[in-house]
N, C-alpha and C positions, 0 to 999 in steps of 0.2 A: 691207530695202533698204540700208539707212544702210552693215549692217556690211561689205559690198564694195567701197564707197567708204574705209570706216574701216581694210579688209584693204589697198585698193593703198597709202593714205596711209602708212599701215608702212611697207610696202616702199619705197618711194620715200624714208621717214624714214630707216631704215636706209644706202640706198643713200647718197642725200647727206648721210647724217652723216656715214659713214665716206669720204667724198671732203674735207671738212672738217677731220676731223681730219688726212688726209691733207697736205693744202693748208698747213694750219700748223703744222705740224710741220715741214715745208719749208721753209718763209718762217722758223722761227724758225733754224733750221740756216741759211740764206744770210744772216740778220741777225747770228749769231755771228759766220759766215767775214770780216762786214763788220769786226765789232770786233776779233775778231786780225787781221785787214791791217791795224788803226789801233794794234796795241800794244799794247790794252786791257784783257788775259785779266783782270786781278784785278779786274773788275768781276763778275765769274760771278755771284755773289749777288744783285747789282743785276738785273742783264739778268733771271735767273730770276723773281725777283719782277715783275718789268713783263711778261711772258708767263703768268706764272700770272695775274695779272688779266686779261689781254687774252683768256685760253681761259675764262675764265669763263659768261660769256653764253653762248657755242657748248656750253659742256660741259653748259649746263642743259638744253637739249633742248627746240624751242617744239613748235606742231603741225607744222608744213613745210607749210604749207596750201599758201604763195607757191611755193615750188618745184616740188611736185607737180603745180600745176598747170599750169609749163611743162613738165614732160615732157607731163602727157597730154595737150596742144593738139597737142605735137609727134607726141606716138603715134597718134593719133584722125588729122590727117591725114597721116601720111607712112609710118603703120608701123611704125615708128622714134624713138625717144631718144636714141641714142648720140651725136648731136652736142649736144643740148641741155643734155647733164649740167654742164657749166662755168658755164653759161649760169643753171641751177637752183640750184646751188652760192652761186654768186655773188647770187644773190635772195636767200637764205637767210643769207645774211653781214651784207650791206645792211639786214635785220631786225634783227639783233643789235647792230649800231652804232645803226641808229637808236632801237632799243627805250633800249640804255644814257642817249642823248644824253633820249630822251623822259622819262626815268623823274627823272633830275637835273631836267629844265623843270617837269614836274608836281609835284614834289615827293614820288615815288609812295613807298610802304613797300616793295610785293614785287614782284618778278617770276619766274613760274614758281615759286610755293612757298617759296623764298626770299629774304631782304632785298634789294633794288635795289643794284645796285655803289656808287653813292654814300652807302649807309648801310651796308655794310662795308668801303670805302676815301672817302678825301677828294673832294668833288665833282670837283676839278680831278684827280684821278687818274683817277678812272675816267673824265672828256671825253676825256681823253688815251688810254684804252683805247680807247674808241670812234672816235679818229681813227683808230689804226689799224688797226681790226678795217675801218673804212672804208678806206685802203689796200690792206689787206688785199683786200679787195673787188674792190679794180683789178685788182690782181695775177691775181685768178683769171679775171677777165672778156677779161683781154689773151688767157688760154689760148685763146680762140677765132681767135684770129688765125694758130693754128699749127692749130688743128683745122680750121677753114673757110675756105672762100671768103673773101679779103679783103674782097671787097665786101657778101658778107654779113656777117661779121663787123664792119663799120661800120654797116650796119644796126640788127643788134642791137644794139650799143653806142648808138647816136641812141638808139631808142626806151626804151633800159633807160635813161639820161638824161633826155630828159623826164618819163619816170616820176618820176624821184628829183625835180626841181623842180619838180613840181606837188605832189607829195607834202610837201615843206617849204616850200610856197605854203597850202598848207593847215594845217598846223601853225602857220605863221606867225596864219595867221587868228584860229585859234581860241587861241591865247595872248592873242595884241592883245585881244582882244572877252573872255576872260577879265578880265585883265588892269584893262581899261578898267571891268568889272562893266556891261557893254552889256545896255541893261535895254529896248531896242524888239527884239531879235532876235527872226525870220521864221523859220518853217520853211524858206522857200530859202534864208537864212543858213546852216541848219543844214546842209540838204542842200549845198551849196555846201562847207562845211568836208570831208564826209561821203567829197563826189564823189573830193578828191582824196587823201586820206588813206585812204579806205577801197575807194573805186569802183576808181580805176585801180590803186594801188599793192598792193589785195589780191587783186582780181580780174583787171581789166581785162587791167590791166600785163605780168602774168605769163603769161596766156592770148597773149598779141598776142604776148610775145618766143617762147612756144611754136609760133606760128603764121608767125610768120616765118620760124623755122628751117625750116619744113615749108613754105616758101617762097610764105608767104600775100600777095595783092593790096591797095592801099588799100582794097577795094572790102571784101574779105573782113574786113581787122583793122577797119573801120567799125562793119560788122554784129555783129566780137564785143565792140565797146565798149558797143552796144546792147544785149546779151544782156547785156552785164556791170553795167552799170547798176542796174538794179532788185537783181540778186542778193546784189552789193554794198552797197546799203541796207539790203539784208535782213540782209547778214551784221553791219553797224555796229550796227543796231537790236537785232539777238540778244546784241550784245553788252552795251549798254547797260540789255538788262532782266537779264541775267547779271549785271552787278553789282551790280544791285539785289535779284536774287533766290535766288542760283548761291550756292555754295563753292568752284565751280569744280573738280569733284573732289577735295575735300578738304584744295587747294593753297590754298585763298583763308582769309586770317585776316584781312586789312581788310576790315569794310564799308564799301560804300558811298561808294566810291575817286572816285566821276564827284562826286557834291555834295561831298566836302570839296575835293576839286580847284575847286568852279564851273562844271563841264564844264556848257553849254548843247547840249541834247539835245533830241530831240525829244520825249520825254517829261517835263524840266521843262516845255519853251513847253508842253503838254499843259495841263499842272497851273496853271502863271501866267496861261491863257483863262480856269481854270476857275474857280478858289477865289476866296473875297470880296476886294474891294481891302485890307480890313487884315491877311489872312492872305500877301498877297500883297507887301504893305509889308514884313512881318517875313520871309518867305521872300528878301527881294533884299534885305535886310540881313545876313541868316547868309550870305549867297552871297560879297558885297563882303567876308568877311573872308577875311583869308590862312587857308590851312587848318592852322596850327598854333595858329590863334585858335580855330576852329570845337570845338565840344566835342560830341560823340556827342550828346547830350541835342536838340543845335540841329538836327542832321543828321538825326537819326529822325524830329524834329519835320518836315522835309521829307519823307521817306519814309511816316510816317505821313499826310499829305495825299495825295501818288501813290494809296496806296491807297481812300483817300477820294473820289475824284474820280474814281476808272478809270482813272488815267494810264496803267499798266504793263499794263492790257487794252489800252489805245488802242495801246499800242505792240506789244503781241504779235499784234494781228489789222493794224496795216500791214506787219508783217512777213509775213506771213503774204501780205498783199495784193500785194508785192513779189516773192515768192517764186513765188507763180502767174505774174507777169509775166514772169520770167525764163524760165519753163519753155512758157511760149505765145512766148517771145523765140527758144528753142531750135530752133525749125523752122526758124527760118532760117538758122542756123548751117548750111546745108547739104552744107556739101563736108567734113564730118568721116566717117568712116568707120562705115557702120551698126552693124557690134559693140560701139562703142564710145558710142552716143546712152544707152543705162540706165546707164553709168556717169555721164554729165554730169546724168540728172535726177538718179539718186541722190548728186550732189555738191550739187546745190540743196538737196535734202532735208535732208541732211547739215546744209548752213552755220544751216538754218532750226532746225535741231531736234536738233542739238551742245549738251552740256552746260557747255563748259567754251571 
């Protein structure tokens, strides 16, 4: 079931890469014509180098989860993609700046198999890639204003906005409560971080701007925040026992990226109900340190308890619990187009049981 979901994922990867690469190759052509109207030529070398960083990100290639699934909302009810490709493009962008901006906060080693832009250029170089791969961003989302309805086109544009601010309401979150080393956090803490970082801006978001294009009701994008919900837990949760368990197809050489970060998941709260108060003293000490303190030995010593206590069962069967919910949530989904209902379970399936 998975690989049909995995076959359109391709194509859709394909298709909005090569709209991408498209897009900035353009943008970098109209940022030239900018610099010779100013004078500028003998800067060639500079400009080249601030573009080869800036295609970096895009040239790695993520899964295109976010975009695919605005075409198929769009497909599923309208028949049709052809207006949502900007729309898809531009979700796909929005990943790539914020992944840069994320990986600098986190402190991360890799993304996609390779070092993080801020550990093969200066932090402040690659923020500055990432603003304007976000520019970037606008740029391709304004194409909807020549491709649609203006008032659709405003549309989309609201709803792809509050996407983006809840989504760095949620980031915001989980930095602060890192940060602070917040040692009472709730599983609704966590799902709270989860909802907007992962619920709307991986699922929800992209489903609801597919569904607008295909000229969905409040009533309609409601129902698919509901359906997006649980699926989107499922897919954060898959993720979190992934970096605990995963290589991630062979692309992964850090372990263990969520505790030396501090990441508050729902499988540490798991583990701090479970393990005795002094193991639990020494686990929210290795945490409070920055992670260039934290030494592997301390880290495992947390991962070693996970396993101890069932953490990463406890999180692979809510996943699993989430993942049923979506797919009893899918009934209601009712105005998508029958041919297209085994692609949406097998995208459940997919996010639940994706290795990477």
């Amino acid at each position: 079931m998975m690989e049909v979901f995995s076959d359109y994922l391709d194509q859709q990867k394909k298709l909005i890469g090569d709209v991408i690469d498209a897009c900035l190759s353009q943008f970098k052509a109209e940022d030239w014509e900018t610099v010779i109207m100013m004078g500028q030529e003998k800067y060639k070398p500079l400009f080249d180098e601030h573009w080869e960083v800036i295609t970096d990100y895009p040239s790695r290639r993520g899964k295109y989860l976010r975009p695919a699934l605005v075409m198929l909302m769009a497909e599923a009810m309208s028949g049709s993609s052809e207006k949502a490709v900007y729309t898809a493009t531009a979700m796909q962008m929005s990943e790539d700046w914020i992944l840069i901006h994320d990986d600098w906060e986190d402190g991360s080693l890799e993304r996609r198999g390779k070092p993080a832009l801020h550990r093969l250029v200066s932090s402040e170089i690659s923020v500055n890639a990432g603003d304007t791969l976000h520019e970037c961003m606008h740029r391709v989302l304004s194409e909807n204003f020549r491709l649609l309805d203006v008032n659709l086109a405003r549309r989309v544009q609201h709803e792809f906005f509050l996407m983006l601010g809840r989504t760095t309401f949620g980031q915001y979150a989980e930095i602060k409560w890192t940060q602070d080393n917040k040692q009472d956090m709730s599983d609704d803490d966590v799902l709270f971080t989860v909802s907007g970082k992962t619920v709307y801006y991986t699922v929800a978001g992209p489903l609801r701007l597919g569904a607008i294009l295909a000229g969905a009701d409040d009533e309609q994008l409601q129902r698919i925040y509901e359906f997006s919900y649980p699926l989107g837990l499922c897919f954060q949760i898959r993720d979190d026992v992934l970096d605990l368990t995963g290589d991630f197809e062979g692309q992964k050489k850090q372990l263990f990226n969520d505790i030396f970060e501090g990441k508050r998941t729902l499988i540490l709260l798991h583990l701090l109900r479970h393990c005795t108060a002094e193991e639990r003293r020494h686990v929210e000490e290795i945490l409070g340190k920055p992670r260039e303190e934290k030494t592997m030995e301390e880290v495992q010593y947390i991962r070693n308890l996970m396993d101890t206590y069932g953490s990463i069962r406890y999180a692979e069967a809510e996943a699993e619990r989430y993942a049923e919910q979506a797919l009893d949530m899918l009934s209601t989904i009712d105005f998508i187009q029958d041919t297209y209902r085994p692609l949406f379970r097998e995208m459940v399936n997919f996010i639940l049981r994706r290795g990477r």
